[in-house]
C-alpha positions in Angstrom: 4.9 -6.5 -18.5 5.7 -6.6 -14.3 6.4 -2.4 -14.9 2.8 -2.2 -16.9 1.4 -3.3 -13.7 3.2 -0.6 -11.3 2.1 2.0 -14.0 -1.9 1.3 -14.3 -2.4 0.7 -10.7 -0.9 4.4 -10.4 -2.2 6.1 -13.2 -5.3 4.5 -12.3 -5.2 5.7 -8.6 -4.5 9.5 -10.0 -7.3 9.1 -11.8 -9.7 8.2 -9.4 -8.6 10.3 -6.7 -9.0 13.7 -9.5 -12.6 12.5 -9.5 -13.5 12.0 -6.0 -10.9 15.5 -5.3 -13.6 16.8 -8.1 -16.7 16.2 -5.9 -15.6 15.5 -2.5 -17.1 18.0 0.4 -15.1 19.5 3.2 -15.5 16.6 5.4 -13.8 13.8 2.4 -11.0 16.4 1.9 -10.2 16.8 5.9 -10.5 12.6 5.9 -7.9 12.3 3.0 -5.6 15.1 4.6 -5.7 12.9 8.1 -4.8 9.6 6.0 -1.3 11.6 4.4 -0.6 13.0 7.7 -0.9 9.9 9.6 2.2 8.3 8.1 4.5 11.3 8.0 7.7 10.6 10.5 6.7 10.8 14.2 7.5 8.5 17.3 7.5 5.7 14.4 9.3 6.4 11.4 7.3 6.9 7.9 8.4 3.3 6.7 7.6 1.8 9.9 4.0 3.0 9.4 4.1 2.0 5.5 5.0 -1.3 7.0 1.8 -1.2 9.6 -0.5 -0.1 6.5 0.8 -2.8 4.3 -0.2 -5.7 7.4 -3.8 -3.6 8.0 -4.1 -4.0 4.0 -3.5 -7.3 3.7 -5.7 -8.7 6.6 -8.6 -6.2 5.2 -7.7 -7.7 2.4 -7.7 -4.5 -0.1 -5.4 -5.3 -3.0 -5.5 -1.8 -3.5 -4.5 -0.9 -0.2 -1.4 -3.5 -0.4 -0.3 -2.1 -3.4 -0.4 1.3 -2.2 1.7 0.5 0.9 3.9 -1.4 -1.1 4.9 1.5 -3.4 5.1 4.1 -0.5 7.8 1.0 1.2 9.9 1.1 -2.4 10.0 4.9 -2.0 11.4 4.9 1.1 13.8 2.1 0.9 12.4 -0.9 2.6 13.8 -4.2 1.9 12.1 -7.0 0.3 12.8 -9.4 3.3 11.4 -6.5 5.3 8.0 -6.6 3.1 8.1 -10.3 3.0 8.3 -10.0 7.4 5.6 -7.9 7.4 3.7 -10.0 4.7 4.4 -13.2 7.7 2.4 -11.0 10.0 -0.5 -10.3 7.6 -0.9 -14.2 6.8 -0.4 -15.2 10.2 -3.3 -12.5 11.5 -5.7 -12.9 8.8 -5.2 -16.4 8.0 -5.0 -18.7 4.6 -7.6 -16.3 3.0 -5.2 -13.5 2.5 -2.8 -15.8 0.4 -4.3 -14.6 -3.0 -3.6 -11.4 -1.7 -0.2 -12.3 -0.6 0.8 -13.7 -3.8 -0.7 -10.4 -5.9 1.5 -8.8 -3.2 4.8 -10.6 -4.1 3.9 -10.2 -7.8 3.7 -6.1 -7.5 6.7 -6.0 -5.1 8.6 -8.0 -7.7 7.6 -5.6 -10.6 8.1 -2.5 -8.4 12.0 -4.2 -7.8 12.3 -4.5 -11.7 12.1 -0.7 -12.6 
């Protein structure tokens, strides 16, 4: 069940981005380039900036967003009690309303840890 989660959200998110990749113009193409390239190593290291994304999610309050960052942070070896830091810093900036995102956060981190 927890994997079933990890699997739809990113078959789902191939799916979608095939179909905007189908239509989008120059300018939606140079946009999607700029969002990969920003959290490539630099000065800050990739997880680092996986970490910064996951925070921006969660206060923006994209569950999409979270669950992306949270996938990228498994791939690159974050720790949960690093995720769960950064999740400290997301409540604590965006307040009680983020804690439905916080707890679909925990839930998708925990399935992500099961596979």
């Amino acid at each position: 069940m927890k994997e079933d989660i990890v699997r739809h959200f990113h078959d789902e998110r191939e799916r979608l981005n095939e179909v905007v990749m189908a239509r989008a113009d120059r300018e939606m193409k140079r946009f999607w380039n700029l969002d990969s390239a920003v959290y490539r190593d630099g000065e800050l290291p990739s997880a680092t900036k996986e970490l910064l994304g996951l925070v921006a999610s969660l206060v923006l309050r994209c569950d999409d967003c979270v669950r992306y960052h949270l996938s990228r942070c498994h791939e690159l070896g974050v720790t949960g009690e690093q995720v769960v830091e950064a999740l400290d810093v997301g409540l604590v900036v965006g307040g009680s309303i983020t804690i439905p995102h916080v707890r679909h956060a925990m839930e998708f981190w925990a399935a992500l840890d099961s596979r």
